[in-house]
C-alpha positions in Angstrom: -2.2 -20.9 -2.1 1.2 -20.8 -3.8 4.4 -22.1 -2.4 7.8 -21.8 -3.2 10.4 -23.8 -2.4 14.1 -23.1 -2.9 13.1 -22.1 -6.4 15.4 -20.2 -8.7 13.5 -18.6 -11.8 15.4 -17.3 -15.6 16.3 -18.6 -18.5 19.8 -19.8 -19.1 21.3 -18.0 -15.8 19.1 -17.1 -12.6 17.1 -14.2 -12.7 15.2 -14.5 -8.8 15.7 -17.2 -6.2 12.7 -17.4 -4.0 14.0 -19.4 -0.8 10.8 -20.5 0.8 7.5 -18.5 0.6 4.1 -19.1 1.0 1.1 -16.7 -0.5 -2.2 -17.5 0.7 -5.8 -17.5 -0.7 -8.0 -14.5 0.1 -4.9 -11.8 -0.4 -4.1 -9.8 -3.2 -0.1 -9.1 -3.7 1.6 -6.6 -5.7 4.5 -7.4 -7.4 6.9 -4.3 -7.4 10.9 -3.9 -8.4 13.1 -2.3 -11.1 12.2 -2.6 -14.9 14.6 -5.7 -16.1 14.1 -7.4 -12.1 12.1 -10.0 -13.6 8.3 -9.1 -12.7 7.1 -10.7 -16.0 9.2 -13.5 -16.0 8.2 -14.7 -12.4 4.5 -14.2 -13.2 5.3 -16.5 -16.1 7.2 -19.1 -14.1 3.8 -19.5 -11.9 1.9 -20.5 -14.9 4.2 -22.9 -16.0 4.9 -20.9 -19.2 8.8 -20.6 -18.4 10.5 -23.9 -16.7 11.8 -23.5 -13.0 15.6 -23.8 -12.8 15.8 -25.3 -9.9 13.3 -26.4 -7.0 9.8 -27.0 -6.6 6.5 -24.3 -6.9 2.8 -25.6 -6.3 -0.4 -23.9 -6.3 -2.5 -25.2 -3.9 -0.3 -28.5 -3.2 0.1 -29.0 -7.4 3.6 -28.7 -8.8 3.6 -26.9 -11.6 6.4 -28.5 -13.1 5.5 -31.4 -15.0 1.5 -30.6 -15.0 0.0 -31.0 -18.0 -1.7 -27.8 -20.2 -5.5 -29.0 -18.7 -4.4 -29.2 -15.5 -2.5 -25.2 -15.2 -5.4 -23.8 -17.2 -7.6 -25.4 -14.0 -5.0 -24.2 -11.5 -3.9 -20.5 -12.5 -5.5 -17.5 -14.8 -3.0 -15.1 -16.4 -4.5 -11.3 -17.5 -2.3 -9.2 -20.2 -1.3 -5.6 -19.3 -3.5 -4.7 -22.6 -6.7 -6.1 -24.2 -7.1 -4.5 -27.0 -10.1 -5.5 -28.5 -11.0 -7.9 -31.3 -13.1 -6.7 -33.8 -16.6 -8.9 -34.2 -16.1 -10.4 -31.6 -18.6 -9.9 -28.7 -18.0 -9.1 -25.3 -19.7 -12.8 -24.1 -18.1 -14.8 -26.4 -14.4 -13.4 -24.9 -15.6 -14.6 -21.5 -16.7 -17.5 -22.9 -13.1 -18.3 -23.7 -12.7 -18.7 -20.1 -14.6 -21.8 -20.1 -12.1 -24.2 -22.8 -10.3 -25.6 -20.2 -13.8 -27.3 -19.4 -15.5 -28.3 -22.6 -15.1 -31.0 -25.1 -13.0 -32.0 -27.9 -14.9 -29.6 -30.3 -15.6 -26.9 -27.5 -18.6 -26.6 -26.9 -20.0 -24.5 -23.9 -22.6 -26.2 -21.6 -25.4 -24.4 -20.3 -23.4 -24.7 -16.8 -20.7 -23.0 -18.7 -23.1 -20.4 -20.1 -24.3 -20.1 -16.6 -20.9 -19.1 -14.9 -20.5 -16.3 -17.7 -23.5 -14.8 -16.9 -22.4 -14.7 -13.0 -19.6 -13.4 -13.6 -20.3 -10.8 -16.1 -22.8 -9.7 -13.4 -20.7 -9.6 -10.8 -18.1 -7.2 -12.6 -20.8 -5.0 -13.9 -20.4 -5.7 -17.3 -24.1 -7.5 -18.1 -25.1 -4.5 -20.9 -21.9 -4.9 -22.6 -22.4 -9.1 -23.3 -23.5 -8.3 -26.9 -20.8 -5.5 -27.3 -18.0 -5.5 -29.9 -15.0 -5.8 -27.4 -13.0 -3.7 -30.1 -15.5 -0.8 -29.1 -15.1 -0.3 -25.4 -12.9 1.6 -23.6 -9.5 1.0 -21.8 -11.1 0.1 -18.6 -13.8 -1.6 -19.9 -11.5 -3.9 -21.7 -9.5 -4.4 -18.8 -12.8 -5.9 -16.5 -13.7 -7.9 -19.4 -9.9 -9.3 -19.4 -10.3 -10.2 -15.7 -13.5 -11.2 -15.9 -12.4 -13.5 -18.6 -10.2 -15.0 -16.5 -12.6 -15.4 -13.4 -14.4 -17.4 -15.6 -11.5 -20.0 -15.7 -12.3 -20.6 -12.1 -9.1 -20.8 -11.1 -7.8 -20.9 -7.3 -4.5 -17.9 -8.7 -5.0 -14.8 -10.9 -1.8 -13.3 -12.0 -1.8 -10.4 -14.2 0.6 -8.3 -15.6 0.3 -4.2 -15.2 -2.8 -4.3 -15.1 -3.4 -0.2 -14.4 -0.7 0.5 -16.7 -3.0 2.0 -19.1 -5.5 3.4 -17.2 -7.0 6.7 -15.7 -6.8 7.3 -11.8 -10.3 6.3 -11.4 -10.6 3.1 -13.4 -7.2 2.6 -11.2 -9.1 2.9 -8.2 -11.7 0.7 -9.8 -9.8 -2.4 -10.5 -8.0 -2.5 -7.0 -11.3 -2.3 -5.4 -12.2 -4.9 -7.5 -9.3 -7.4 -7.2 -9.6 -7.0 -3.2 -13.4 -7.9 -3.4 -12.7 -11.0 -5.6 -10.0 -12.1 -3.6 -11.5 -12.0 -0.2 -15.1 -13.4 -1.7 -13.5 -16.1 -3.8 -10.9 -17.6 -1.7 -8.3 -16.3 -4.4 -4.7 -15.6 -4.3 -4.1 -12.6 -6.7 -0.3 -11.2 -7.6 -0.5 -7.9 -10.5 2.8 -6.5 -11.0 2.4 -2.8 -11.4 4.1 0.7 -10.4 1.2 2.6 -9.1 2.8 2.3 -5.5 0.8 5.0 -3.8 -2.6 3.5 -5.2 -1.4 0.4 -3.4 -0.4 2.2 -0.3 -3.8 3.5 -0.3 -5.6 0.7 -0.6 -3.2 -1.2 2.6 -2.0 -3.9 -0.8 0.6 -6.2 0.5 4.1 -6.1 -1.5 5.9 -8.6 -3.2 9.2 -6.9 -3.6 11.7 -8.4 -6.6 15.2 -7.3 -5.9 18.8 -8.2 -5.4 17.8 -11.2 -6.8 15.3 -12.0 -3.9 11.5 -12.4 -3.7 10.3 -11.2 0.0 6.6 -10.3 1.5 6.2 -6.9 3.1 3.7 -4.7 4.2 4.4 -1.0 3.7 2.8 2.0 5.2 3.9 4.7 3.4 5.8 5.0 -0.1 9.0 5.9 2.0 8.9 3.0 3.9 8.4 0.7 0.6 11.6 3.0 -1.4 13.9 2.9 2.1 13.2 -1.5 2.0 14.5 -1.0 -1.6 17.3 0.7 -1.1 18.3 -1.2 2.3 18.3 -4.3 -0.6 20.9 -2.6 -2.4 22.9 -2.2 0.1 23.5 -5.4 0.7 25.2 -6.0 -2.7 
């Protein structure tokens, strides 16, 4: 669960205010609004990346401000819009990189650590690709392996940035499919910004809406409805 608080998010001036706001576990949210509205910068706020002007944000009753590195990399998972790929390096030792926030000084994985890659590699499908180059794969490929990555964290929030951006209508359909499932059977609160708004109209997605300064929670039924709450925001300016 993630709460705000009469928190006000930028860097020198304020970007988004977020009055009071509460995003529950088991719901997947996505973050829509203008290029230059902030989208990035508020998903970077939640993981502590960028300091909170004012007021206080926790994640499942942790403040974010003043937690220590250990104790976000526990708390919140953040996923790229783009994984490119790293040559020689296989697709089970990426996940694996999920699990540092868990092993010792000198990282070493534990077989319990081993364990929870294997899980979740099965669960997203990706089992025959654990000895694959990730630099080999494809776009959407590349993405689950980024997500899956980060389920491996184990973390109660997964944030990620455009995820669909770069990929086809039916690896689009895919990933949504995929982030609903691992929401509602993991207990997880999930926020991807994005601008595929029909795919999430589709798929009944719950808004996060970032404009006039404002963060609000809306369910929309159709893309008029969603564009018609936009512009009923700029009004009000």
């Amino acid at each position: 669960m993630i709460h705000f608080q009469n928190v006000a998010i930028g860097y020198n001036q304020t970007l988004l205010e977020v009055e009071d706001l509460t995003l529950q576990n088991e719901n997947v949210f996505a973050l829509v609004g203008r290029n230059g509205t902030g989208k990035s910068t508020l998903l970077r706020s939640i993981t502590g990346q960028i300091p909170l002007l004012t007021g206080k944000l926790t994640i499942d009753s942790i403040p974010i401000a003043g937690a220590n590195a250990s104790e976000l990399s526990r708390t919140v998972a953040f996923v790229e819009s783009k994984f490119d790929g790293v040559p020689y390096l296989s697709v089970a030792d990426y996940l694996a990189l999920g699990r540092a926030p868990y092993t010792n000084a000198i990282g070493r994985l534990s077989k319990f650590d081993w364990e929870v890659v294997h899980i979740i590699a099965a669960e997203m499908g990706l089992t025959s690709f654990l000895e694959k180059d990730t630099s080999t794969l494809s776009d959407g490929e590349r993405q689950l392996c980024a997500i899956a990555r980060a389920l491996v964290q184990q973390t109660p929030v997964l944030l990620l940035d455009e995820p669909t951006a770069f990929l086809d209508y039916a690896n689009k359909q895919l990933l949504i499919d995929k982030l609903l499932k691992i929401a509602s059977e993991k207990n997880k609160c999930i926020i991807f910004s994005t601008h595929d708004l029909d795919l999430c109209i589709e798929n009944k997605v719950e808004f996060l809406l970032l404009n006039n300064r404002q963060l609000l929670s809306k369910k929309c039924e159709t893309k008029e409805e969603l564009i018609t709450s936009l512009e009923r925001e700029d009004a009000n300016l």
